[in-house]
C-alpha positions as a Markdown table, in Angstrom:
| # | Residue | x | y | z |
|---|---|---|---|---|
| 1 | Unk | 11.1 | 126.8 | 3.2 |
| 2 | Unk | 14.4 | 125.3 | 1.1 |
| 3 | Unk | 15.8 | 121.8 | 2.5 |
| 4 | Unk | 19.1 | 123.1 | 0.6 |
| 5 | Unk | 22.2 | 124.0 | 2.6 |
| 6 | Unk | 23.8 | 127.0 | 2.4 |
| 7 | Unk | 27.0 | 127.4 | 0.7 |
| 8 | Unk | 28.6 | 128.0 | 4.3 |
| 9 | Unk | 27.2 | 125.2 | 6.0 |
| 10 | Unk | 28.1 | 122.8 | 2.8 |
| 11 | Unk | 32.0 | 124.4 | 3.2 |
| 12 | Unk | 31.7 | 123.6 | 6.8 |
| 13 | Unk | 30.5 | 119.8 | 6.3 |
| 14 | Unk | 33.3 | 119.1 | 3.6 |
| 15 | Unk | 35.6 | 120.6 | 6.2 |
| 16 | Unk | 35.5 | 118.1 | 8.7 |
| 17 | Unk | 35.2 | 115.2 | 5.8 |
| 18 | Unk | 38.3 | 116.8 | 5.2 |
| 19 | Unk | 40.2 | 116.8 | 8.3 |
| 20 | Unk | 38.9 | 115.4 | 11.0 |
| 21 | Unk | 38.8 | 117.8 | 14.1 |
| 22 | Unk | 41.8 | 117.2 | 16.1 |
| 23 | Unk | 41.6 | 116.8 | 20.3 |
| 24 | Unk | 41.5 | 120.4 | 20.9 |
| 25 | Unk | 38.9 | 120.8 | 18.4 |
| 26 | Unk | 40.8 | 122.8 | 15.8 |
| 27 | Unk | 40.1 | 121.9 | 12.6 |
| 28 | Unk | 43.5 | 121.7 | 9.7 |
| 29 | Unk | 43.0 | 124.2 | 7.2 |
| 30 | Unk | 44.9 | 122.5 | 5.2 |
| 31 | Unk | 44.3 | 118.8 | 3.9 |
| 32 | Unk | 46.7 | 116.0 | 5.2 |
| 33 | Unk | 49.2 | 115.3 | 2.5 |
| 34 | Unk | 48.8 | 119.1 | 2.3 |
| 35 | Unk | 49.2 | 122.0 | -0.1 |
| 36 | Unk | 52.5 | 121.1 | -2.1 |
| 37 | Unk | 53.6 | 125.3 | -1.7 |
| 38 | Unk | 53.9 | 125.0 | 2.1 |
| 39 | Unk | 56.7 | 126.4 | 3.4 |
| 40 | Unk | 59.1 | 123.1 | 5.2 |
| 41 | Unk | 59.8 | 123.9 | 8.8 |
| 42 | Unk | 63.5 | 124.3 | 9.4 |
| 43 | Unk | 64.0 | 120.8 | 10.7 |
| 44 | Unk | 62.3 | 119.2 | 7.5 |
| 45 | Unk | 64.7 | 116.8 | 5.6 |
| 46 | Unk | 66.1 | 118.4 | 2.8 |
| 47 | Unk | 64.5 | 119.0 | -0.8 |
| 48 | Unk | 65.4 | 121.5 | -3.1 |
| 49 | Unk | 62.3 | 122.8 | -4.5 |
| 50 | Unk | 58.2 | 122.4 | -3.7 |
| 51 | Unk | 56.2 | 120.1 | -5.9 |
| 52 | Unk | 55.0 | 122.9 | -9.0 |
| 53 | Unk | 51.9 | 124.2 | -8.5 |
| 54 | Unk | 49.1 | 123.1 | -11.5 |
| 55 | Unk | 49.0 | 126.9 | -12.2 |
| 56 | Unk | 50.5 | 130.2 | -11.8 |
| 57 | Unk | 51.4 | 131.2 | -8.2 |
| 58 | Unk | 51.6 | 134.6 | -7.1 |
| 59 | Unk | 55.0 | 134.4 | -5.0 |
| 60 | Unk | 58.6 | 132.6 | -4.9 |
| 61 | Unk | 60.1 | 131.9 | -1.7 |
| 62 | Unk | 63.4 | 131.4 | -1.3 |
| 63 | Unk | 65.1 | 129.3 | 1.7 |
| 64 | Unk | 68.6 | 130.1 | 2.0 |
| 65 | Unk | 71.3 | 128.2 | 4.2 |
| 66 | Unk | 71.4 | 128.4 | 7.9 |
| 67 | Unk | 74.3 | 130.0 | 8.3 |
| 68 | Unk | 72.6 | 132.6 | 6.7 |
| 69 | Unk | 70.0 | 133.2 | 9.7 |
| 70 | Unk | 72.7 | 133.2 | 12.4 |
| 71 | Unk | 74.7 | 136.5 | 10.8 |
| 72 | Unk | 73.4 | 139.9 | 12.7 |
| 73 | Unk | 70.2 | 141.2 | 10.7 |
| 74 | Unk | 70.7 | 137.9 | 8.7 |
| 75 | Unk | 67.4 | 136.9 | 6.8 |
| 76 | Unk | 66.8 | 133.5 | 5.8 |
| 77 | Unk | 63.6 | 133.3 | 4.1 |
| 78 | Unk | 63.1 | 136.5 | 0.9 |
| 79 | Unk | 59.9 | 136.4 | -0.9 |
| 80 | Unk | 59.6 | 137.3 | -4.3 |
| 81 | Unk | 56.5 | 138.1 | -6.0 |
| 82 | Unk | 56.2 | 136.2 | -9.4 |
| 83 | Unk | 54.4 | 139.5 | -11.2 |
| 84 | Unk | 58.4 | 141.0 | -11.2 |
| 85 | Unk | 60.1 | 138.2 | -12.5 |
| 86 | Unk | 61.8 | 139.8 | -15.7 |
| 87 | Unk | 62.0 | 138.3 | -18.9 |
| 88 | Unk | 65.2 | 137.0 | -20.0 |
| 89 | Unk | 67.0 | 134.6 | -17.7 |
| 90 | Unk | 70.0 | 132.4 | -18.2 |
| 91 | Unk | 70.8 | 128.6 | -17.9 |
| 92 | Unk | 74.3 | 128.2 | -17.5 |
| 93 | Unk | 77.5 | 125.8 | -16.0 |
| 94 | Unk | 80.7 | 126.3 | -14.4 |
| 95 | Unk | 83.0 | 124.4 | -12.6 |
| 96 | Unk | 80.1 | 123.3 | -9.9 |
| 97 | Unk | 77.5 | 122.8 | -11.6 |
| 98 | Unk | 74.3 | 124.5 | -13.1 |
| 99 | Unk | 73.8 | 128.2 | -12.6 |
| 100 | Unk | 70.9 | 129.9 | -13.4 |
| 101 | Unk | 70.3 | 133.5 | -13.1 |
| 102 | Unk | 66.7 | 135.8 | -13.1 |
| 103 | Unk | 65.9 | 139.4 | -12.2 |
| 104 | Unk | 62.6 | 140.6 | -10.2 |
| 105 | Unk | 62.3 | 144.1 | -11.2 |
| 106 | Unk | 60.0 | 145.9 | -8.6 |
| 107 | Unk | 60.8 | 148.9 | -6.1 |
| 108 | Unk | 63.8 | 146.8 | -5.7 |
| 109 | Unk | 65.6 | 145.3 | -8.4 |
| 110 | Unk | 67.4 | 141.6 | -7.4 |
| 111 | Unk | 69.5 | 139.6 | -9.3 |
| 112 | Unk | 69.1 | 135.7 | -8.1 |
| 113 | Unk | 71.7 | 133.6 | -9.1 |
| 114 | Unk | 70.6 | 129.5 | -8.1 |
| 115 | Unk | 73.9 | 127.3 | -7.9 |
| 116 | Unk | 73.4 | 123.0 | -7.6 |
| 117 | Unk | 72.7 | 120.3 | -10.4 |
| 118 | Unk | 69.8 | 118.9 | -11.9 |
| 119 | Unk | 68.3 | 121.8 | -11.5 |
| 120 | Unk | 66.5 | 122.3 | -14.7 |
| 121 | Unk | 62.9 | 121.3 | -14.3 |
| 122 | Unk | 63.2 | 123.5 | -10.9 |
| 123 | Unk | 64.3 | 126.3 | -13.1 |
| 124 | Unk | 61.8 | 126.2 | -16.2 |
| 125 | Unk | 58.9 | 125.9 | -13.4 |
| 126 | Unk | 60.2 | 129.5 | -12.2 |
| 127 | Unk | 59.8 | 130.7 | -15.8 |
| 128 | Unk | 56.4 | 129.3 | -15.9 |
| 129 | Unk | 55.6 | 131.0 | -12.4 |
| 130 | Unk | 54.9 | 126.9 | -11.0 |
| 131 | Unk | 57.5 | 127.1 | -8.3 |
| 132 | Unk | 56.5 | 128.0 | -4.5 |
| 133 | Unk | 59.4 | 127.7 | -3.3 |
| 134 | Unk | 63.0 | 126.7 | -3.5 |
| 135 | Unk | 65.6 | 126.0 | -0.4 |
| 136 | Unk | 69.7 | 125.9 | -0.7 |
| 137 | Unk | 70.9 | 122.3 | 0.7 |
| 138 | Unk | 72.1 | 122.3 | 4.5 |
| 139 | Unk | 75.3 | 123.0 | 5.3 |
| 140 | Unk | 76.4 | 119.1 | 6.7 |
| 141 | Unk | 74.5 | 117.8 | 3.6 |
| 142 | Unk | 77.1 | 116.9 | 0.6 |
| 143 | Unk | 75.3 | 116.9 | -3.1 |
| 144 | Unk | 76.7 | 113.2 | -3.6 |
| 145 | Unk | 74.0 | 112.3 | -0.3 |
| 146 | Unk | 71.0 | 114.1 | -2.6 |
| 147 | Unk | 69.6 | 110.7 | -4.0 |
| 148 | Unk | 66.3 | 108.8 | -4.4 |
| 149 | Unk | 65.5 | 105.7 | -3.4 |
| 150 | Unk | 67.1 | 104.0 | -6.3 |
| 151 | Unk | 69.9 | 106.0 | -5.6 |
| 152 | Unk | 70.1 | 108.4 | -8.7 |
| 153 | Unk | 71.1 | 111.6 | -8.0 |
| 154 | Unk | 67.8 | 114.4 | -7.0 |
| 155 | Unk | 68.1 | 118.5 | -7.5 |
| 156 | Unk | 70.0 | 119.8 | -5.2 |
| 157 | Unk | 70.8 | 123.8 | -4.6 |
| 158 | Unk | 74.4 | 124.4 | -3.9 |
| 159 | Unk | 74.0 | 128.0 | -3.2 |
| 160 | Unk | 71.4 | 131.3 | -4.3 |
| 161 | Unk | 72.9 | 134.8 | -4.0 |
| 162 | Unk | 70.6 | 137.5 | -4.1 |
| 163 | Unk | 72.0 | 140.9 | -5.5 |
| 164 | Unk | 71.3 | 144.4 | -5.8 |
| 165 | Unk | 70.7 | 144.4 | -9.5 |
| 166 | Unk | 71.8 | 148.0 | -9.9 |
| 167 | Unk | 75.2 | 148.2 | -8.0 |
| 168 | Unk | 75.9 | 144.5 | -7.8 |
| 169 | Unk | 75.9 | 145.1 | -3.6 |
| 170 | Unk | 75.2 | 141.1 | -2.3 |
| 171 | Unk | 72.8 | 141.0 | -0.1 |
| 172 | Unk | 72.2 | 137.8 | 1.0 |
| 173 | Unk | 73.8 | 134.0 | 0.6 |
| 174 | Unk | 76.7 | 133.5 | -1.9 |
């Protein structure tokens, strides 16, 4: 007979090094310090995009404002899969700021146009298929509050509309 471990039983051991089991003996799936893609609950303080994934990611999420959630039929969170972002997208400015605009093609063609400043490391890890996720800034929170510790201004998403790429229809934020 082996005195190796199985594959299982090694997972299981690093498991619990991992996290230790909590009082009602569930055990985290996910490290503490944790995946940099998870979702932030809807009281988390505000940050404009995940940390970028080392590698491609499969989907984008996209947080959109509160108000958004508290229309009739209002949807706040729309996923996107990363295998229908288009090529071709824009970096732009107007009046308010940075825009920047990409298409996921798909059964259902969308147009998302991301409104805010410093957003340009947010926007080239979307290209690159890095991002998780990406949330527009709370309503009570102004852009001139979005700064680090040294207080120097941090990305900070003003708005993301999300269009019907073949009639232009919005169908969510703006």
């Amino acid at each position: 007979m082996s005195d190796k471990r199985s594959w299982n039983d090694t997972l299981e051991l690093e498991k619990r090094r991992a996290a230790p089991a909590a009082a009602d003996h569930v055990v985290n799936l996910f490290p503490l310090g944790g995946d940099t893609a998870l979702l932030g609950g809807l009281g988390a303080d505000y940050k404009a995009a995940a940390v970028p994934d080392s590698g491609n990611i499969v989907r984008l999420w996209i947080i959109l404002g509160k108000k958004e959630s508290s229309k009739p039929g209002g949807k706040r969170h729309w996923g996107f899969l990363y295998v229908h972002l288009a090529s071709g997208f824009t970096i732009g400015y107007d009046d308010d700021g940075m825009v920047f605009t990409c298409r996921f093609t798909g059964p259902d063609p969308m147009t998302i146009v991301i409104r805010g400043r410093n957003l340009m490391a947010i926007c080239d890890y979307i290209s690159l298929h890095r991002m998780g996720w990406i949330r527009v800034g709370d309503e009570e929170l102004s852009p001139d509050e979005a700064v680090d510790d040294k207080g120097q201004p941090v990305p900070f998403i003003t708005s993301i509309t999300i269009s019907d790429t073949a009639t232009g229809e919005v169908l969510a934020g703006g």
